[in-house]
DRENZA-289234 format. One line per 2 residues: number of its first residue (from 1); their letters; for each residue x, y, z of C-alpha. Coordinates in nm, 4 decimals. Example, Ala and Ser with C-alpha at 12.3 -4.5 7.8 and 13.67 -1.06 7.14 Angstrom:
<atoms>
1> as> 1.2300 -0.4500 0.7800 | 1.3670 -0.1060 0.7140
</atoms>
This chain:
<atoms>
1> xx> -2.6613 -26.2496 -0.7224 | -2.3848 -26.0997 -0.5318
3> xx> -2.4120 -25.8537 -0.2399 | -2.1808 -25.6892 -0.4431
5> xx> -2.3582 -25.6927 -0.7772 | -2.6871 -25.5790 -0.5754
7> xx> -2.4802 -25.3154 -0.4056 | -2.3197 -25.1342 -0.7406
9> xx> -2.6898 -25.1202 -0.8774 | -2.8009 -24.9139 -0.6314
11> xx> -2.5487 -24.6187 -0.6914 | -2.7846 -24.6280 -0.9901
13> xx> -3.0046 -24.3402 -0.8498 | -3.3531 -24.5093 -1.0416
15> xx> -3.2821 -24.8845 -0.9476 | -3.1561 -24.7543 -0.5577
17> xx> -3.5834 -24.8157 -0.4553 | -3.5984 -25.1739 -0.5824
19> xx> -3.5561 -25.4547 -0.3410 | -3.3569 -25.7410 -0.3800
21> xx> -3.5854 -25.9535 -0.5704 | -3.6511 -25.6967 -0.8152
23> xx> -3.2972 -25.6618 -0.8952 | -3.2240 -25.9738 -0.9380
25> xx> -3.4842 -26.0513 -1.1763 | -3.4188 -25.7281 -1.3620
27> xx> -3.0237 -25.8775 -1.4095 | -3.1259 -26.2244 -1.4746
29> xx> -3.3425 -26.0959 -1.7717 | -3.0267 -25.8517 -1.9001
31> xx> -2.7480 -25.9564 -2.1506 | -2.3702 -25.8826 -2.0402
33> xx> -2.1696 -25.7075 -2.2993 | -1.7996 -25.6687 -2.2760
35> xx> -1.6190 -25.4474 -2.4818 | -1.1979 -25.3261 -2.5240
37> xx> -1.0743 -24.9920 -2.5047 | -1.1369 -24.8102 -2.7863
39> xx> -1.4948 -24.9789 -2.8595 | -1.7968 -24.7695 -2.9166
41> xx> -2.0665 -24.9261 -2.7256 | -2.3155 -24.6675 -2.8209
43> xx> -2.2292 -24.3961 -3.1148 | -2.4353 -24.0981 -3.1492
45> xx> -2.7108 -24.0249 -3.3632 | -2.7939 -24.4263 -3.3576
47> xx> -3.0963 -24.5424 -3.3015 | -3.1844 -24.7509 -2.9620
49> xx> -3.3590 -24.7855 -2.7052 | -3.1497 -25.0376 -2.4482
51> xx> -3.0307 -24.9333 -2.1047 | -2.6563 -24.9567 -1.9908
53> xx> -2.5420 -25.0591 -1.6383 | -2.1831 -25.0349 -1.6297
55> xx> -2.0572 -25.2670 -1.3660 | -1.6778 -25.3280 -1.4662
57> xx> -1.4252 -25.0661 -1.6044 | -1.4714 -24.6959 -1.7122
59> xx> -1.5961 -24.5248 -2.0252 | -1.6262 -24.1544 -2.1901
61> xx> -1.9092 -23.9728 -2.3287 | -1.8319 -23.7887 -2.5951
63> xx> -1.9649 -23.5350 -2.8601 | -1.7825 -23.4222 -3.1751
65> xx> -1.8188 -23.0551 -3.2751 | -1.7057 -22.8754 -3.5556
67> xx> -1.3345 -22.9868 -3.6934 | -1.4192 -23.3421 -3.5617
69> xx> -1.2178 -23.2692 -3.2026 | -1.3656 -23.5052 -2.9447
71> xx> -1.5125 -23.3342 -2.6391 | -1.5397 -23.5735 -2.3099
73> xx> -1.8461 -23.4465 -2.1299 | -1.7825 -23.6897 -1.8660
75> xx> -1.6355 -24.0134 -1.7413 | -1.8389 -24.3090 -1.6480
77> xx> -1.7166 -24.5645 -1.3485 | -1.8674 -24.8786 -1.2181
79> xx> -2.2220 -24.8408 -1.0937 | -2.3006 -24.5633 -1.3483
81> xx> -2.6318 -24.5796 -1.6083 | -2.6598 -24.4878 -1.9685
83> xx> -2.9158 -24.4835 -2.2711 | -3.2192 -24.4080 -2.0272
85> xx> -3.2911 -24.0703 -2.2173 | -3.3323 -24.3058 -2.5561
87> xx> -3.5563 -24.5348 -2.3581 | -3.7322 -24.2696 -2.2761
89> xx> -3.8205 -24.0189 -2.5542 | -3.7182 -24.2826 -2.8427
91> xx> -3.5394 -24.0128 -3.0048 | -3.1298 -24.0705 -3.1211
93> xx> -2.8317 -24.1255 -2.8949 | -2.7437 -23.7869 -2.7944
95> xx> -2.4127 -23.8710 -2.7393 | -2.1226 -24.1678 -2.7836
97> xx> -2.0014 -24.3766 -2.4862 | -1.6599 -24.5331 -2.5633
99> xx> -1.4746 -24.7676 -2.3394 | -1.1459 -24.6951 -2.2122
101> xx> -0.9955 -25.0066 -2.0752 | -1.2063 -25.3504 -2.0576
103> xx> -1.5690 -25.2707 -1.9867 | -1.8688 -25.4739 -1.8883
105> xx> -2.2170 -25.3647 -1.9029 | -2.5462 -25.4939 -1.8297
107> xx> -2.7648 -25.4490 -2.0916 | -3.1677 -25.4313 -2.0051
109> xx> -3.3518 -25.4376 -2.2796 | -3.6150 -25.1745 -2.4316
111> xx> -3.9074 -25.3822 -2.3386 | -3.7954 -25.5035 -1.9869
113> xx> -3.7352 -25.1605 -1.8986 | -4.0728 -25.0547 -2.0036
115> xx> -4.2282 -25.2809 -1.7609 | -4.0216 -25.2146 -1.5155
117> xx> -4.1253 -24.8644 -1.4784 | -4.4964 -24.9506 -1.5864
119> xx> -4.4757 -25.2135 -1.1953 | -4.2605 -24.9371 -0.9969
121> xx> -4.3443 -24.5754 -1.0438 | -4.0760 -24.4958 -0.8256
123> xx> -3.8484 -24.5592 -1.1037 | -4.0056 -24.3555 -1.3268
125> xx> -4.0143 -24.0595 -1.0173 | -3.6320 -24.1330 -0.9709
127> xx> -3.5524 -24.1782 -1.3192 | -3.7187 -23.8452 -1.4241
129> xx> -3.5224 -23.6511 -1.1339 | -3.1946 -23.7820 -1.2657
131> xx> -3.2769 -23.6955 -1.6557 | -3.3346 -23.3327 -1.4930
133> xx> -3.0262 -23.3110 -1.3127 | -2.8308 -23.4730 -1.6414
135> xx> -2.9781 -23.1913 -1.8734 | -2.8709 -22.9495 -1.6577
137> xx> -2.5117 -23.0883 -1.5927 | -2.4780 -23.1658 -1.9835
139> xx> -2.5971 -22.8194 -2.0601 | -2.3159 -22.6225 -1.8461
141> xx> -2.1283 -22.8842 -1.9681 | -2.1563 -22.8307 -2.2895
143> xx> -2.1554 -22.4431 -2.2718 | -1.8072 -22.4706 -2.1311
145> xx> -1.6553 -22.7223 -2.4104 | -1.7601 -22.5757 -2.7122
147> xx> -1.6406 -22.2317 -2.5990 | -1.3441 -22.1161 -2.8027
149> xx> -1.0404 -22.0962 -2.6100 | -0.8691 -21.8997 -2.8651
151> xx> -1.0858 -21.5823 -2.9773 | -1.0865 -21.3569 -2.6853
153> xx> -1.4756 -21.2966 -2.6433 | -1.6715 -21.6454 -2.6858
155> xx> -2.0036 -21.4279 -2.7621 | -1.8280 -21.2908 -3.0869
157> xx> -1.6789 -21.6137 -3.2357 | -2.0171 -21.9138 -3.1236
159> xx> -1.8607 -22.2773 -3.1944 | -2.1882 -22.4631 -3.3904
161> xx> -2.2182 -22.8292 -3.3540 | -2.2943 -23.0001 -3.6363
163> xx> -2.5753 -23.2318 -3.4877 | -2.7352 -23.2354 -3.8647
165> xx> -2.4108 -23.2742 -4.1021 | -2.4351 -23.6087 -4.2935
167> xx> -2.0198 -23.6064 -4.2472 | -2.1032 -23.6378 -3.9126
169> xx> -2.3272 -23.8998 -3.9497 | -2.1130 -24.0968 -4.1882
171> xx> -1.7942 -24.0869 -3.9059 | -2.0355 -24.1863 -3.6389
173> xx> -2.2485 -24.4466 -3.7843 | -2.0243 -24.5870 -4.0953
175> xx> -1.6449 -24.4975 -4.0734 | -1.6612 -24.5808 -3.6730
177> xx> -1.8336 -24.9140 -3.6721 | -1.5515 -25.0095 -3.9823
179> xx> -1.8190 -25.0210 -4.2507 | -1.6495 -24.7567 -4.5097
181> xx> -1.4277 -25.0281 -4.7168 | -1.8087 -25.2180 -4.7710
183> xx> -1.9676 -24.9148 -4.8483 | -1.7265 -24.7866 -5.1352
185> xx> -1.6811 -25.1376 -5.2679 | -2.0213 -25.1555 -5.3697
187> xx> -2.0617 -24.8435 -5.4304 | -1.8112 -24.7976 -5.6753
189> xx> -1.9334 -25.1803 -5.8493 | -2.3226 -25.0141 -5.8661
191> xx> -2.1532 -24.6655 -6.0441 | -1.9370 -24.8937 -6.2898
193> xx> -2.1872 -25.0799 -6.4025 | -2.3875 -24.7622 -6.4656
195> xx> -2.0801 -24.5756 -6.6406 | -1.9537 -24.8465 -6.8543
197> xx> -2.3471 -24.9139 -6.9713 | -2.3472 -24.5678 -7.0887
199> xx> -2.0001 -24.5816 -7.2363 | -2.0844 -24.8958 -7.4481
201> xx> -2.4042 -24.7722 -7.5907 | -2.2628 -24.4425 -7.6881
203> xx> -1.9765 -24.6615 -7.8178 | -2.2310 -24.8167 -8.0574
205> xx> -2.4274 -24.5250 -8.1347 | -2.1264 -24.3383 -8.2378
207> xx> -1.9694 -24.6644 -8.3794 | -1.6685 -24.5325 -8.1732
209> xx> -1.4466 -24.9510 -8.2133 | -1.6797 -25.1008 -7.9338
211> xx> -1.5626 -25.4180 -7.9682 | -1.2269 -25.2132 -7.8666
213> xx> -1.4358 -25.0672 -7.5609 | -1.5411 -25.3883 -7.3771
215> xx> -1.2026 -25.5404 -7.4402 | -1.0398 -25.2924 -7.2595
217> xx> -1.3282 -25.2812 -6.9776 | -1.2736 -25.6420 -6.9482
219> xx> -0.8854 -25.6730 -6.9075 | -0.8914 -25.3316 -6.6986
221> xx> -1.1293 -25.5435 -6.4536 | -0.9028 -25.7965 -6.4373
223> xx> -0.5989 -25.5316 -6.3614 | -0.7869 -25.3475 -6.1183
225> xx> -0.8938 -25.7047 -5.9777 | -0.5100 -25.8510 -5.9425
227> xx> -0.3727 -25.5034 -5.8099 | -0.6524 -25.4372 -5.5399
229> xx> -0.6113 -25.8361 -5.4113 | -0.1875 -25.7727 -5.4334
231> xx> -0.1984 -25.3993 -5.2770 | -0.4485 -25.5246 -5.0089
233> xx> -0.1672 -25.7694 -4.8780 | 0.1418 -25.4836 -4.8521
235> xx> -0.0644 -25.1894 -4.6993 | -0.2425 -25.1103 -4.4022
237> xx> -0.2991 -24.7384 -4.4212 | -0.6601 -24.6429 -4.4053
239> xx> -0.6539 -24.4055 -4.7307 | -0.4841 -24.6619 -4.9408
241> xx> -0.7438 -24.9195 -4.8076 | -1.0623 -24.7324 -4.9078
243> xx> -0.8487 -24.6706 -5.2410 | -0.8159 -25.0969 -5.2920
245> xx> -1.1721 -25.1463 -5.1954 | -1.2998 -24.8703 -5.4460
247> xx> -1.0392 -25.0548 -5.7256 | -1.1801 -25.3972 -5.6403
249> xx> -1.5398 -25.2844 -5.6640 | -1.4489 -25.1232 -6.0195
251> xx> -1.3050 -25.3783 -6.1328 | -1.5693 -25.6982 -5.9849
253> xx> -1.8038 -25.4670 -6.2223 | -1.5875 -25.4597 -6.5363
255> xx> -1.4967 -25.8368 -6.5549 | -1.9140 -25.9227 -6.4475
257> xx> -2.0350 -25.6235 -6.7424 | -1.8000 -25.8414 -6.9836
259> xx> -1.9154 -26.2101 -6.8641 | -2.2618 -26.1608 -6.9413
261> xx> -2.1728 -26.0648 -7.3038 | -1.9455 -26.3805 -7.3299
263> xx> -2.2140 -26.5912 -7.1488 | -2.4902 -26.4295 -7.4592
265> xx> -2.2315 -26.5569 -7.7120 | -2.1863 -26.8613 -7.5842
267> xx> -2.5420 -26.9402 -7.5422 | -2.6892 -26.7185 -7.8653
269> xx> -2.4101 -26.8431 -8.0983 | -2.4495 -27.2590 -7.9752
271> xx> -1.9991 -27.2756 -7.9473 | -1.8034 -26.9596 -7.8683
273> xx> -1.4932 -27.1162 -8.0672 | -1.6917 -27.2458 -8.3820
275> xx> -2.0036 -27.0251 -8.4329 | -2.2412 -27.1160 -8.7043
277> xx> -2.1642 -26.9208 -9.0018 | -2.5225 -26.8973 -9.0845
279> xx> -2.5645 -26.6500 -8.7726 | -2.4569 -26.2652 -8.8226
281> xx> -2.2140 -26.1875 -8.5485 | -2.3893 -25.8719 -8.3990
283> xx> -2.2018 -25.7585 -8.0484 | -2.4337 -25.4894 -7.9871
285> xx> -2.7497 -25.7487 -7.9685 | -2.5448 -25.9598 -7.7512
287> xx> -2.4484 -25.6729 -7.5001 | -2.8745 -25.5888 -7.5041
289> xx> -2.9447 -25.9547 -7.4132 | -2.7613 -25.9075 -7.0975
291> xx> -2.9042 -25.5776 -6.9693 | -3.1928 -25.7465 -6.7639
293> xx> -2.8823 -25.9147 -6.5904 | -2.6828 -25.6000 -6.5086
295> xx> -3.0086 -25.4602 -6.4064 | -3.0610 -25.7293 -6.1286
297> xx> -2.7416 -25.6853 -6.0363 | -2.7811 -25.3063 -5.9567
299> xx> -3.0963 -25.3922 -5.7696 | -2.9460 -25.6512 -5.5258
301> xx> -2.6639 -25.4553 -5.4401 | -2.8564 -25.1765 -5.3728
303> xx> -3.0480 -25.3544 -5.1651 | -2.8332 -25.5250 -4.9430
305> xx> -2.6278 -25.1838 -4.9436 | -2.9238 -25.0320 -4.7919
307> xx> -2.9674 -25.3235 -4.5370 | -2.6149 -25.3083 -4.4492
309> xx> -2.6275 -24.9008 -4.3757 | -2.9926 -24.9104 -4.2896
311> xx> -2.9370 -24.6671 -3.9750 | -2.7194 -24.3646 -4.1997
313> xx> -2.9472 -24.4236 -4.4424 | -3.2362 -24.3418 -4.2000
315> xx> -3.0656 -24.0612 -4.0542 | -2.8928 -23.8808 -4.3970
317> xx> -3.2710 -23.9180 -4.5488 | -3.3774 -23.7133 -4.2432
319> xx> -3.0744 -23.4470 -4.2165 | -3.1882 -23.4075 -4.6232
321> xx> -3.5561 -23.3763 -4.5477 | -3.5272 -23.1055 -4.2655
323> xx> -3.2406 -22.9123 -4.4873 | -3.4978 -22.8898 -4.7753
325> xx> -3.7770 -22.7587 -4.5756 | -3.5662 -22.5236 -4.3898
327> xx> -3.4920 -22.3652 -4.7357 | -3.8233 -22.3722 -4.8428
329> xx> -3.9143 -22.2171 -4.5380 | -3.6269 -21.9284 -4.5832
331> xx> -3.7006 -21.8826 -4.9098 | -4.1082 -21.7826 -4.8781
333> xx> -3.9908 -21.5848 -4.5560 | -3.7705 -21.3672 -4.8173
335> xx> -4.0461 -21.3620 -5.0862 | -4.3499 -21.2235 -4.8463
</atoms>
């Protein structure tokens, strides 16, 4: 490793005791990340537990209060450290580092960074002294940015963060890492499925023409499918995008309800063109024998839904959980 690679670590204030060998076997072990202005090499409210070592570039750390304005709490430069708080308490990012320009970092992982203070417990001294003086900075920091500039005493108008809104959550962990359109496509493809179900039996039940009903489910699917896959090519703006991905979920839904009645006939009835006239033609039986189908359906994209947003999940179960009991809570307060 470089003199100058060795030197930039130790502006790090809890790698500056570590000797040379140390060092480099700390850096041989890490994974170099490189990211563009604009990236989001951490977002807030994620879970993680990796340390940062920026060594090329400059990047932000930001917080979003109320309104969604982005507040810079400070700018980091080449030799400065991230993500040891996480490492530490194994709580959420407190905060989102975004790159500026063209960043590298080296990333140590959870584990190595474990050990490393486990063999040297003059990191752990050093690292503990700069957590202090980092709470104390972000603190005043913080104090100062969220103070509104407009109402004349700050005390009489306070500026809440919204560290618990699932809105938040959603920007930070979905809508940043550009996992909306995915979300709302399947999304709306679970919620048809479950609306036109409903529709269709009280279609029969009501004998309200339900042959009429999954005809026009079927050809609107195949609307909705054409117009999303034309639209998709002539727009780029982000509202009529999340409108195309909820129309092409709707309408994947629509044309796979219909299929699995057509693949019943076809299967039930021996030829869909010449059925045998000895067999009563009964729609509503067909549309039954395809419900285990649908259900699977429902299940798997549920699933891999869940996979996909594990980490909002996680945190929008949690922001749910602690707004119950905080009413709970409220509510015996007032009744005793």
């Amino acid at each position: 490793m470089s003199a100058a690679r060795l030197d930039l670590l130790r502006k790090v204030e809890f790698l500056a005791p570590l000797d040379d060998d140390t060092l480099e076997e700390l850096v041989a072990r890490a994974r170099v990340a490189r990211y563009r202005a604009g990236d989001r090499i951490v977002c807030e409210l994620e879970a993680g537990a990796d340390v940062f070592l920026l060594t090329r570039g400059e990047a932000e750390v930001i917080v979003e209060p109320r309104g969604g304005a982005r507040r810079v709490l400070l700018t980091l430069s080449p030799g400065s450290a991230f993500g040891e708080m996480a490492s530490l308490t194994g709580e959420l990012r407190s905060a989102t580092v975004m790159a500026t320009g063209d960043v590298e970092v080296l990333v140590i992982h959870d584990a190595d960074f474990d050990r490393l203070r486990e063999r040297r417990p003059e990191v752990a001294v050093a690292l503990l002294r700069t957590l202090g003086k980092r709470l104390v900075d972000a603190d005043r920091a913080i104090a100062v940015l969220l103070t509104d500039d407009v109402a004349a005493p700050a005390a009489a108008t306070p500026v809440h963060v919204q560290r618990g809104s699932i809105r938040r959550v959603w920007r930070e962990l979905v809508v940043s890492r550009h996992r909306d359109l995915a979300f709302l496509t399947l999304a709306s493809f679970v919620l048809t499925l479950v609306v036109v179900r409903l529709t269709v039996y009280l279609a029969f039940r009501l004998d309200v023409v339900p042959r009429g009903v999954l005809r026009a489910a079927y050809m609107t699917g195949f609307a909705l499918l054409f117009f999303s896959a034309a639209a998709a090519l002539l727009t780029f703006r982000p509202l009529a995008r999340k409108l195309i991905a909820i129309a092409y979920g709707i309408g994947v839904a629509l044309i796979f309800n219909e299929l699995g009645v057509t693949l019943a006939f076809d299967i039930f009835y021996k030829d869909i063109h010449t059925p045998d006239p000895g067999l009563a033609f009964d729609v509503e039986r067909l549309y039954r024998r395809t419900e285990p189908l649908r259900a699977i359906a429902i299940g798997l994209v549920v699933l891999i839904q869940a996979a996909y947003l594990r980490q909002f999940y996680r945190r929008a179960w949690f922001i749910a959980k602690t707004s119950v009991r905080r009413m709970i809570a409220r509510a015996s307060r007032k009744a005793g």
